[in-house]
C-alpha positions, 0 to 999 in steps of 0.5 A, a space after each residue: 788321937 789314939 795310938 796304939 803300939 805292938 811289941 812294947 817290949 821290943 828293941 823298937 817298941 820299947 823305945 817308942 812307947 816312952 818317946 810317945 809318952 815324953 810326948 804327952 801322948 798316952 799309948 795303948 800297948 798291945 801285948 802276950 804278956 801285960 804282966 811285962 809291962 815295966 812298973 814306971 810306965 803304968 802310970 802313963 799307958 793303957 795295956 791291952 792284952 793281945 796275941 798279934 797272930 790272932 785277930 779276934 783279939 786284936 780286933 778286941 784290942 784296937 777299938 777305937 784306936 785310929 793309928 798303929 804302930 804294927 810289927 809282925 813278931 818274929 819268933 823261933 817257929 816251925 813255919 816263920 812265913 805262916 806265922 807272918 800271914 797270920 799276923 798279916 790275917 790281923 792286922 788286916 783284919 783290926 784295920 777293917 772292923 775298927 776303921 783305923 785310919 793309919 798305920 806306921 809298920 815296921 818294915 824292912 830293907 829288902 821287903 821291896 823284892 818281894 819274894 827271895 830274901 827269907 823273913 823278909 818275904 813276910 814283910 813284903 806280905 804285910 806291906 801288899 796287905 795294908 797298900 791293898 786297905 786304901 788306908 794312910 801307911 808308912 812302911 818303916 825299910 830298916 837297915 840291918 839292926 845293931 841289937 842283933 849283934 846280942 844274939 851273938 854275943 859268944 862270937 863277940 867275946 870269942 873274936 869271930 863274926 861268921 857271915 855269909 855275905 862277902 866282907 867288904 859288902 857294905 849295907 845299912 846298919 841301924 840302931 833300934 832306938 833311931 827306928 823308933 823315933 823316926 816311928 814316933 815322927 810317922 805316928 805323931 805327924 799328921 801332914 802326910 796321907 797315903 802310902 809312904 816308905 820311909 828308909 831307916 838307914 842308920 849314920 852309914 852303911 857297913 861292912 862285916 869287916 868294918 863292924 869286926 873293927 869297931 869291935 876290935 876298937 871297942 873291946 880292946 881284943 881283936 874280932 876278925 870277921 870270917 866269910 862261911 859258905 851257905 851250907 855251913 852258915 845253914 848247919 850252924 843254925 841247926 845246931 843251934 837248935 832252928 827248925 829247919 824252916 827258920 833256919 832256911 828263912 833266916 840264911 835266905 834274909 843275907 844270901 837273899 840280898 847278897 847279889 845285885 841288890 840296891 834298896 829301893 830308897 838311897 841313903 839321904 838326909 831322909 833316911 839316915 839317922 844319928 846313933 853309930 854302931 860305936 856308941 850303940 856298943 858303949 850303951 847296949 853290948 858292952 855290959 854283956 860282952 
């Protein structure tokens, strides 16, 4: 079995590729940049150099490879949902001239609207491609990532989360490194065929106000949560220096899911896993906060 891993370096990939390694397996990491490949894993993994939004180079990289982990790299760009089709152009592409027979993408919660819901219409893209190849597939839903609390670290130490979704709306909340086993698990396992969506919906679901709690509790100074409307949540982005077009896609990520949506999978024992928002704080936030 040959597995192959995009965005190594990642807050899922990172993970996954020693999880796969603890598992005697050896990984062939897809990267931009194999000079970032950390010096201890090289002993233990097979790198390839590879753009994922170029397919002549993907398609070089995954011969002979029979099972991917996918991800559509976000990046800050002038167009993010042309950037997702061509990721989408090469997976679909790899797919096909390798013959890869399964592939294990990570998804997201919201992906099942389809259209409405900003980055992640890319997703749902990449999941009508890969169903339309006939091949074996696991779509990863993720609920909302803790690690994307480090993108506003200023507002943590600051005490104020701004969001634009209503406080007391509760919704997924999930650790990258839960992602990645539940990952590992799809990739490893070879008992399941056909296409498959699995939910990734961390220990519980959350509200902002919820989340500001746990970082009053965590860091010891009070972090309220404070509702902002669309236009100012969308000029903030701005003046952070988004592209107008990432900007816009990234708003519609939380107004597209703010009404009447319930996602397509419920919370079981399936799709809930272990590590709390608390404990991911002491690990991961708590030493740049």
């Amino acid at each position: 079995m040959r597995i192959a891993v995009t965005t190594p370096n990642g807050n899922v990939g990172s993970h996954l590729t020693r999880m796969l390694v603890r598992a005697g397996v050896r990984p062939l990491l897809l990267t931009r940049d194999p000079a970032r490949i950390a010096d201890d894993l090289r002993a233990f993994v097979d790198v390839a150099r590879a753009d994922s939004q170029n397919p002549d180079e993907v398609i070089a990289a995954t011969r002979g490879v029979d099972t991917l982990f996918w991800v559509d790299p976000s990046v800050m760009s002038e167009d993010p949902l042309a950037d997702y089709a061509r990721a989408t152009d090469a997976v679909v592409a790899a797919v096909r001239a390798n013959g890869v027979r399964r592939v294990v993408f990570q998804s997201s919660v919201g992906a099942e609207k389809r259209h409405g819901a900003g980055e992640i219409d890319g997703l749902a893209a990449t999941e009508v491609a890969l169903d339309a190849l006939g091949i074996d597939v696991t779509h990863l839903r993720c609920g909302y990532f803790f690690s994307n609390l480090l993108l506003d670290v200023e507002s943590v130490r600051a005490g104020t989360l701004r969001t634009v979704l209503p406080l007391d709306a509760r919704r997924p909340w999930v650790a990258p490194r839960d992602i990645a086993e539940v990952a590992a698990l799809a990739l490893l396992n070879r008992q399941w065929s056909g296409r498959r969506v699995q939910a990734v919906h961390g220990p519980t679901d959350l509200s902002w106000s919820e989340v500001a709690g746990i970082l009053t509790r965590e860091f010891g100074h009070e972090v309220t949560a404070v509702r902002v409307g669309d236009e100012d949540m969308r000029d903030g982005l701005l003046s952070a220096g988004m592209p107008p077009a990432m900007a816009e896609a990234v708003l519609r990520m939380s107004t597209g899911l703010r009404d009447d949506f319930t996602p397509e999978q419920r919370r079981s024992p399936a799709t809930t896993t272990p590590t709390t928002l608390a404990a991911w704080v002491r690990e991961e936030l708590r030493g740049v906060v």
